[in-house]
N, C-alpha and C positions, 0 to 999 in steps of 0.2 A: 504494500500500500504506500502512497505514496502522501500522507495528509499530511507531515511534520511540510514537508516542501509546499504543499498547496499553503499552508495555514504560515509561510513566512511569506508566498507572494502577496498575500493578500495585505498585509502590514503595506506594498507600496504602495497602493492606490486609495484616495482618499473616499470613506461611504459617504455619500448625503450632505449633509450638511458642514461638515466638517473640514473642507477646503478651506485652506487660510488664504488670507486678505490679497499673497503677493500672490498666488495663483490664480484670485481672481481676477487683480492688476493685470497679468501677463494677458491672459485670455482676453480681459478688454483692449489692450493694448497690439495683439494680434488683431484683433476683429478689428480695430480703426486700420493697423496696415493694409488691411486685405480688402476691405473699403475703397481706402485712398489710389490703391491700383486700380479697382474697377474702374472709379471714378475716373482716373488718369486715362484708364486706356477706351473709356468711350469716348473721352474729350478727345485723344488723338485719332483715332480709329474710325467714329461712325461720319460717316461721308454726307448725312443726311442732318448733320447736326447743326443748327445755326450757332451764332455768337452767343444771342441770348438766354440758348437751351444752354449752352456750354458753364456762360454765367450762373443757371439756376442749379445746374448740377455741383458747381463749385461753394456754393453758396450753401444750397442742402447737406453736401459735404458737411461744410460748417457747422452748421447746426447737431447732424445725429454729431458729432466729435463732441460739440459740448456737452451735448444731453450726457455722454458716457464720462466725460472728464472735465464737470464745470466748472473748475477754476484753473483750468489749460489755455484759457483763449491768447496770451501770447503766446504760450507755445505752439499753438497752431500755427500763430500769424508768422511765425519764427520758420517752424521747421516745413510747412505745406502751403500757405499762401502763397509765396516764390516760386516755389512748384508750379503749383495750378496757375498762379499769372504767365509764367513761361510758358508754359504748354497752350495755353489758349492764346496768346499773343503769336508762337511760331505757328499753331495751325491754322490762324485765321490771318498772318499776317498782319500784325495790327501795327501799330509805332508806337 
């Protein structure tokens, strides 16, 4: 039988409730990255996308980011507004 082995994997996975605070961090912290790429690669990508849809996209961005880390907003402004301004300025050519 094999339970002494089962019953020490089970020690690494957390049950229920029980995930601490930085695992929670991480996993929000993933989910805005994997957001921000979306976001990134429709703005550069969809051919059918105007300026303005590009702006409401970047903009909503914004928003779920703060809903998940509301007292980030310079950090945004910091690490993804530059982003998203480049990206929408080279694909639409803007000055």
């Amino acid at each position: 039988m094999h339970i002494p082995e089962q019953a020490s994997h089970a020690k690494n996975f957390p049950v229920g409730t029980e995930a601490s605070a930085g695992e929670d961090e991480a996993r929000k912290i993933r989910r805005l990255q994997i957001m921000m790429s979306m976001v990134m690669s429709v703005i550069g990508q969809d051919s059918n996308l105007t300026v303005e849809e590009a702006s409401e996209l970047a903009a909503g961005a914004k928003r779920a980011a703060l809903a998940m880390f509301p007292d980030k907003e310079l950090a945004f402004d910091l690490l993804y507004r530059p982003r998203l301004q480049r990206l929408i300025h080279e694909r639409f050519r803007l000055q």
